[in-house]
C-alpha positions as CSV (number, residue, x, y, z in Angstrom):
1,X,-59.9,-216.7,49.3
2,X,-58.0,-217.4,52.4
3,X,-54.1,-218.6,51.7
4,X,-53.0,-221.7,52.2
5,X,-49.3,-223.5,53.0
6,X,-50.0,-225.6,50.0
7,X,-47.6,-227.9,50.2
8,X,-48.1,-229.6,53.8
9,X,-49.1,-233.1,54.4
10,X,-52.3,-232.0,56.2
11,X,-53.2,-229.8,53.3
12,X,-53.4,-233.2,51.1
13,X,-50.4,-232.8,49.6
14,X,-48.1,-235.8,48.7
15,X,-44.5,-236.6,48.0
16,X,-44.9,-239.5,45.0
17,X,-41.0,-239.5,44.2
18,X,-37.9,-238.4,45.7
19,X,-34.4,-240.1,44.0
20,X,-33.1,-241.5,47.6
21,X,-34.9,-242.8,51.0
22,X,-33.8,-243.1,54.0
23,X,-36.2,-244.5,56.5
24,X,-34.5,-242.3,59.0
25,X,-35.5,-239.4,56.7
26,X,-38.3,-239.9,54.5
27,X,-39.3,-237.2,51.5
28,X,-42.7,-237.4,53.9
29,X,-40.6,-235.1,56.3
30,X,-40.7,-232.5,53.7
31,X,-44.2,-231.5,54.0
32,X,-44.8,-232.4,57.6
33,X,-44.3,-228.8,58.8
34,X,-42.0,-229.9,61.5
35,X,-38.2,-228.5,60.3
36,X,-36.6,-230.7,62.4
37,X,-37.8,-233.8,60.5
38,X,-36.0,-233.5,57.0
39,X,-35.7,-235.4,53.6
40,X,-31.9,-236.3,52.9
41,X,-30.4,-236.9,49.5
42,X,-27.4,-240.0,49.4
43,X,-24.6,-238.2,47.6
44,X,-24.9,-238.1,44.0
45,X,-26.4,-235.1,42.1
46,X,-28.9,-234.0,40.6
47,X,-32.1,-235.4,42.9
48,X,-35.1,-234.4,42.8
49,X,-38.9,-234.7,44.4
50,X,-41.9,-234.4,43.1
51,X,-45.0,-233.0,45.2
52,X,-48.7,-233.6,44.2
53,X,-51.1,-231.6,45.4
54,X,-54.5,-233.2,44.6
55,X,-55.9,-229.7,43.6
56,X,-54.7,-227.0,40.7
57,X,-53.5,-224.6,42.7
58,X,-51.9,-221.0,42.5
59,X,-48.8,-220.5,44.5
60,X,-47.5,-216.9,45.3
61,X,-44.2,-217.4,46.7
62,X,-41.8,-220.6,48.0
63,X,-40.0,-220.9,51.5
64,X,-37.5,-223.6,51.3
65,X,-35.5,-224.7,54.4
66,X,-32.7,-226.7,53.7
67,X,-28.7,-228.0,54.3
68,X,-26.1,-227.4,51.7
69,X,-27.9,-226.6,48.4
70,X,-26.4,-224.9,46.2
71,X,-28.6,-224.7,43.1
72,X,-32.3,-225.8,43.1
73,X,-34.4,-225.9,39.9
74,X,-38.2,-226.1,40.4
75,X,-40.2,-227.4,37.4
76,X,-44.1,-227.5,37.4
77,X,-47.0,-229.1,35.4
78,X,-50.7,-228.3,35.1
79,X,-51.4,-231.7,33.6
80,X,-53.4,-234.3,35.5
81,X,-50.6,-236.7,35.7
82,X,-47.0,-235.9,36.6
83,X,-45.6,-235.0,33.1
84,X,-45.0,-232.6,30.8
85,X,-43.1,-230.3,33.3
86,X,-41.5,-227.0,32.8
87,X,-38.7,-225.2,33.6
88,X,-40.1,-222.3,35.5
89,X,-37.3,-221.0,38.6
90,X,-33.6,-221.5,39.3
91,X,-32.0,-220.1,42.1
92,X,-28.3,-220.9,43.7
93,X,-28.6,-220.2,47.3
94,X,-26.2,-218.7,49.8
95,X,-24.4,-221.1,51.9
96,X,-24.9,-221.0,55.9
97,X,-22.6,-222.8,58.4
98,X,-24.5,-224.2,61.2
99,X,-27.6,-223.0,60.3
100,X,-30.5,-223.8,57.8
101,X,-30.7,-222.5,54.9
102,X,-34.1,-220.4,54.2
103,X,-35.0,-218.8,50.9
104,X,-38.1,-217.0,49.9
105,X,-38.9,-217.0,46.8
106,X,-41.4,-214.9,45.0
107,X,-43.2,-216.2,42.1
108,X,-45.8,-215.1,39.2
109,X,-48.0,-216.9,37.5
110,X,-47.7,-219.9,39.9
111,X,-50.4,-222.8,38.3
112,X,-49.6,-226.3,39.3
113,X,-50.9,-229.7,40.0
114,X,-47.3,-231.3,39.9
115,X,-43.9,-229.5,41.0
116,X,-41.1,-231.3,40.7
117,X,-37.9,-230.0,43.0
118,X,-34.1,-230.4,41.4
119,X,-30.9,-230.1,43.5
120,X,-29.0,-229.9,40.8
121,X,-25.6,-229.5,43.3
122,X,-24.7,-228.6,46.8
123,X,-22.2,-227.8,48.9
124,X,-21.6,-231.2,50.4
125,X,-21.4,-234.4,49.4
126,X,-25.0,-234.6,51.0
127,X,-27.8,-231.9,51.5
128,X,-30.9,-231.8,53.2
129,X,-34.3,-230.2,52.8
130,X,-36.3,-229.6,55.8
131,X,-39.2,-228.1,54.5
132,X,-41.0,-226.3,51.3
133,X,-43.7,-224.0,52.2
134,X,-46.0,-222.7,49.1
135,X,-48.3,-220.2,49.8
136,X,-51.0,-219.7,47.6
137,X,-54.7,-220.5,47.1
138,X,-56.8,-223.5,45.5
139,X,-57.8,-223.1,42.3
140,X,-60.5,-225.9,41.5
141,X,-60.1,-229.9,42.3
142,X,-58.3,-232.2,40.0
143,X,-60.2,-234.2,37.5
């Protein structure tokens, strides 16, 4: 099985809730692949996204590109509809002036159909996430 960016627009996936729009920067931009396109939060914390991939899949490890995060929680679900998540990584990330934030994150026993992405706080009054990459494979189709 060939791995996969799971988490891109083109690969089917689909951001179905984000706390705050902007039409300037919609969650869409998270999984466009393009990092200069970005998803923008509007000031209060925690906020959060969730991501649908259409498929259960099995994801290996995380990149995340953002602005001023400061600690992210990533919860996932198995279920066929977006509930029932768990707590499954938390990681505070090291702040970057100027410069995009990228962590890599390696992960086992990485099922999902649902993850659902917390900013718990930042290091602004706004942050920013550019991208989430998740590689991984598909395990079967959603039913």
């Amino acid at each position: 099985m060939r791995k996969l960016d799971l988490c891109l627009g083109s690969e089917g996936s689909e951001v179905i809730l984000a706390t705050s729009s902007d039409e300037k920067h919609p969650p869409e931009s998270i999984i466009d692949g393009n990092p200069e396109t970005f998803w923008t939060t509007t000031g209060m914390f925690p906020q959060e996204f969730i991501i649908f991939f259409h498929k259960h899949v099995r994801i290996e490890r995380f990149i995340i590109q953002s602005y001023f995060v400061r600690t992210l929680k990533i919860e996932r679900t198995t279920s066929k509809d977006p509930v029932d998540f768990e707590q499954w990584i938390e990681k505070d990330f090291v702040h970057t002036e100027g410069q995009l934030q990228t962590e890599e994150v390696l992960v086992n026993d990485g099922y999902a159909t649902y993850l659902r992405f917390i900013i718990v706080s930042a290091f602004d009054h706004f942050a920013s996430v550019h991208g989430i990459s998740a590689e991984g494979t598909v395990i079967s189709e959603v039913i």
